[in-house]
N, C-alpha and C positions, 0 to 999 in steps of 0.2 A: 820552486826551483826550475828555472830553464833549460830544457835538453839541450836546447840551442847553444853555440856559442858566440861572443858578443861580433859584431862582425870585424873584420881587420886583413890588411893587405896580406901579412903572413898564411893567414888561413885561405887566401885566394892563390897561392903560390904553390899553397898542399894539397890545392886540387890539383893544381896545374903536373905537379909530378909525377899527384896517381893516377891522374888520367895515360899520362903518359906511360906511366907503369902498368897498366891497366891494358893500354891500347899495346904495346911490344908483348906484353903476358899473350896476347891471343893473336897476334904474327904468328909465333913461335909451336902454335899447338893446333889441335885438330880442327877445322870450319864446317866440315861435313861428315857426317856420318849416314851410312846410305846400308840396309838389310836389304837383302831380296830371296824370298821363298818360291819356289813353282814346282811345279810337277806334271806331267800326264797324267790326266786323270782317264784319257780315251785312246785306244789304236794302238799300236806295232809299239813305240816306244816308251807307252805306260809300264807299272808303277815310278818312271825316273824322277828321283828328287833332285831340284837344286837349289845348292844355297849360298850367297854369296853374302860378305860383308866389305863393304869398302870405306876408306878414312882418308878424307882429302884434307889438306890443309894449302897455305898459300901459293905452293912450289909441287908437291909431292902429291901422286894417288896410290896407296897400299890396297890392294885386293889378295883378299883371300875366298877358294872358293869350295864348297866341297861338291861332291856329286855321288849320290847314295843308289842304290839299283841301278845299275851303270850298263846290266848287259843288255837289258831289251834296245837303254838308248844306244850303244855301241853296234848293234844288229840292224837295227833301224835304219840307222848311218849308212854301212855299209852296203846295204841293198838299196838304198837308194841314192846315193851314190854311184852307183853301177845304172842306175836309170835316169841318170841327166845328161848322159853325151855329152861333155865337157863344156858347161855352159858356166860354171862356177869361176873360171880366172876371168873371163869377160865383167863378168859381173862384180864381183871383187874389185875390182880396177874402176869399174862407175861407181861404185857404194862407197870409197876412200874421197875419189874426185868430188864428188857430191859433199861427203863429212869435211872435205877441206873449206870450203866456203864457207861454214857456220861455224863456230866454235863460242856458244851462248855461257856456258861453264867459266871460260878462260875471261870474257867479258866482264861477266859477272865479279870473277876475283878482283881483279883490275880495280874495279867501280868498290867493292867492298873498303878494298886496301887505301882507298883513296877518302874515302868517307873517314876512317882512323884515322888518318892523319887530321883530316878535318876536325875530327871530334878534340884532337887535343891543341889545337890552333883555336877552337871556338872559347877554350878555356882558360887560351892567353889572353884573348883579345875581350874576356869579364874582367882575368886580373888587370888591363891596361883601363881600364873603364870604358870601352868602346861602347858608341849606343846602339839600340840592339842588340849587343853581347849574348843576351841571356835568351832571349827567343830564335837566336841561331842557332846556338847552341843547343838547345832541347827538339828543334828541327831535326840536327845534323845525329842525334841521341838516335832519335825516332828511325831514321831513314837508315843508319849503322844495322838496329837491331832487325829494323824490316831487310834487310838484303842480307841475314843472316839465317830467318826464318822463313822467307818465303821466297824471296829471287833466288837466291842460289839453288836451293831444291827445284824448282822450276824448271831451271837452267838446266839442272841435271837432266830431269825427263824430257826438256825439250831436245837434248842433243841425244839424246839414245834415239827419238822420231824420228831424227833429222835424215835426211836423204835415201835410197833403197830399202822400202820395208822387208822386201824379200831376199835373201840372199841370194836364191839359185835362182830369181826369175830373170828373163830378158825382153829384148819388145816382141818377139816372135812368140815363144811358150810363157804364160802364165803357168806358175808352178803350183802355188794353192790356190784353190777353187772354191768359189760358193761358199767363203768366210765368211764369220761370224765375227763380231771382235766385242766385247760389251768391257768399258772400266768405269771405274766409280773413285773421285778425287773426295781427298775430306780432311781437313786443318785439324791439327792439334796442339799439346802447349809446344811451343817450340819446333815444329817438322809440321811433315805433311805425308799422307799415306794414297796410296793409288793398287786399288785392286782390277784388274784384270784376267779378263777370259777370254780364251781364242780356239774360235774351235774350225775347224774346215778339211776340204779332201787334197789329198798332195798328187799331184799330179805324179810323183817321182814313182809311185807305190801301183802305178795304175799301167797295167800293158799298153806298150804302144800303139797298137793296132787300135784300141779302147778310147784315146786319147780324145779325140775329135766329139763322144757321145757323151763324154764325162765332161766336156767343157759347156756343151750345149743345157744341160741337165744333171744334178745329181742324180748319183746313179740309186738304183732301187736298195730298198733295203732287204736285207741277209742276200745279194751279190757278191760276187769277188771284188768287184771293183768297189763296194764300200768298205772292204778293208781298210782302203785308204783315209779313212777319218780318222781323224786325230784333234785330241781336245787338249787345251793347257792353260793353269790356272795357277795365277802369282799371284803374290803380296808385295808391294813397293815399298817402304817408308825413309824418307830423308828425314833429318834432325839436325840440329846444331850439337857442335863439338860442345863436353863439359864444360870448359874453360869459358865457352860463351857466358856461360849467368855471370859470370864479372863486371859484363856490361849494365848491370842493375844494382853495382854498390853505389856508382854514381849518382843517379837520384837522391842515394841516402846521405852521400857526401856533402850535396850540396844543399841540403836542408840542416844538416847538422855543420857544416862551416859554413859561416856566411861570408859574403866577400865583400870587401873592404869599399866603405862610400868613397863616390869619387868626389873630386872638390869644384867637379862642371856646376853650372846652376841647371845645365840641362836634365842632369841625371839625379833622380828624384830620389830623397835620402831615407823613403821609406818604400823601396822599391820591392827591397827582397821582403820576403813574405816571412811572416811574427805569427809565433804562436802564444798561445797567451801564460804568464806566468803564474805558478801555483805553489804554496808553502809545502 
C-alpha cells in the first residue's frame, strides 16, 4: 500500500493553501528569541547578575530584563560616574549617530518576510506547472529556513557591535584600558550561541592625577589603582521562535501529495519522485 497519494491538481492546490497557511502562521508569531546571562565575576561591581530575555517577531521587540545583586552595580555606577567629567552626553549622541547607519536586524526581517512570500508563490507556480517549479521552490525552502537560523541571529549580534564599543569613551580619554576581550561562536539545532569575556581597567575608577601612568602601563598589582579591574562574563544564545518547526511539515507535504502532471511534453511525467509500493 502506497503512503503516497496518487498525484492530482487538487492535491497541488492543498499545498498551495498550507504553504500559505503555513507561511501567515509564522508572520504572526515569534522569529527570534534571544537569552543573555552575565555577570562580574571581577572589581567594584561584582557579584552583579544580569539577565535578559528578548522575543522579536516581524514588527515588535519584547524585552524583559532582571538584574540580581544590584548594589555593588549601582555603587559602581555612581562613583564612577562622578569620575568621567561629563563626557557621557558627547558620547551618547556618536553611539546613536553611528547605530543609525546600520540596522542589519531590520534588514534582515525585510529579506526573511520576502523570502515567505516567495515560498508560497514557488508553490503556485508547481501547481501552474511552471518548469523549474520544484527546484525553486526547495531553493526558496532552503534559504527561508537559513535566514531563520542563522542570518537573523547574526544580524542580532552584529548590530549590538555596531558602532561605539564604549560608552563613556571619547577621542581625547580612552575609558577602558589594557582589555582583554575573548568570545567563542558555536551552531546549534536551530540558534546560535556566543560566549564571551571581557576583562580590563576602567579608567573612571582610577585618580586623575594617576591617569596618564595607568594608560601608559597596567598598574601593579595589590595597588590602588588596580582596583580598577573589572571582569565580565556572558552567555548569548539566539534561536528561532517555536512556530518556526512549521516550516518542516512542508517537506512532508510535498512527498505525501503529489502534484498533478502537467500536459507540457516538456515536463516529465515521472518527475516527482515514487516510492516503491508494498502489500
Amino acid at each position: 500500500m502506497s503512503l503516497r497519494q496518487p498525484p492530482s491538481n487538487l492535491s497541488s492546490w492543498i499545498r498551495v493553501f498550507v504553504a500559505a497557511f503555513i507561511a501567515l502562521h509564522i508572520t504572526q508569531s515569534a522569529w527570534l528569541v534571544v537569552e543573555f546571562d552575565g555577570a562580574y565575576t571581577e572589581g567594584r561591581p561584582a557579584p552583579t547578575e544580569f539577565h535578559a530575555l528578548i522575543a522579536m517577531d516581524k514588527d515588535q521587540t519584547l524585552i524583559d530584563v532582571d538584574i540580581e545583586k544590584a548594589t555593588a552595580f549601582l555603587l559602581y555606577t555612581y562613583t564612577r560616574n562622578s569620575s568621567v567629567d561629563g563626557t557621557e552626553e558627547a558620547t551618547t549622541q556618536e553611539t546613536t549617530a553611528s547605530s543609525e547607519e546600520t540596522n542589519y536586524l531590520e534588514n534582515s526581517k525585510s529579506m526573511t518576510l520576502l523570502f515567505l512570500v516567495l515560498l508560497v508563490l514557488s508553490e503556485i507556480l508547481l501547481a501552474l506547472h511552471v518548469r523549474f517549479a520544484m527546484q525553486i521552490r526547495a531553493s526558496v525552502w532552503a534559504i527561508t529556513l537559513l535566514c531563520f537560523v542563522l542570518i537573523m541571529p547574526i544580524a542580532f549580534i552584529a548590530d549590538l557591535g555596531d558602532g561605539d564599543q564604549n560608552y563613556y569613551s571619547n577621542d581625547s580619554e580612552r575609558s577602558y584600558l589594557h582589555s582583554i576581550t575573548k568570545s567563542d561562536m558555536s551552531l546549534y539545532s536551530l540558534g546560535v550561541s556566543v560566549e564571551m569575556e571581557y576583562s580590563g581597567y576602567d579608567l573612571g575608577l582610577v585618580a586623575a592625577e594617576n591617569h596618564s601612568a595607568v594608560i601608559e602601563s597596567p598598574p601593579e598589582p595589590g595597588s590602588k589603582d588596580a582596583q580598577s579591574f573589572i571582569k565580565f562574563e556572558s552567555v548569548f544564545s539566539a534561536s528561532t521562535g517555536k512556530n518556526i518547526n512549521s516550516l518542516f511539515i512542508l517537506p512532508l507535504m510535498w512527498f505525501f501529495l503529489s502534484a498533478g502532471q502537467s500536459k507540457d511534453k516538456n515536463y516529465p511525467e515521472d518527475f516527482d519522485l515514487k516510492i516503491m509500493e508494498s502489500e
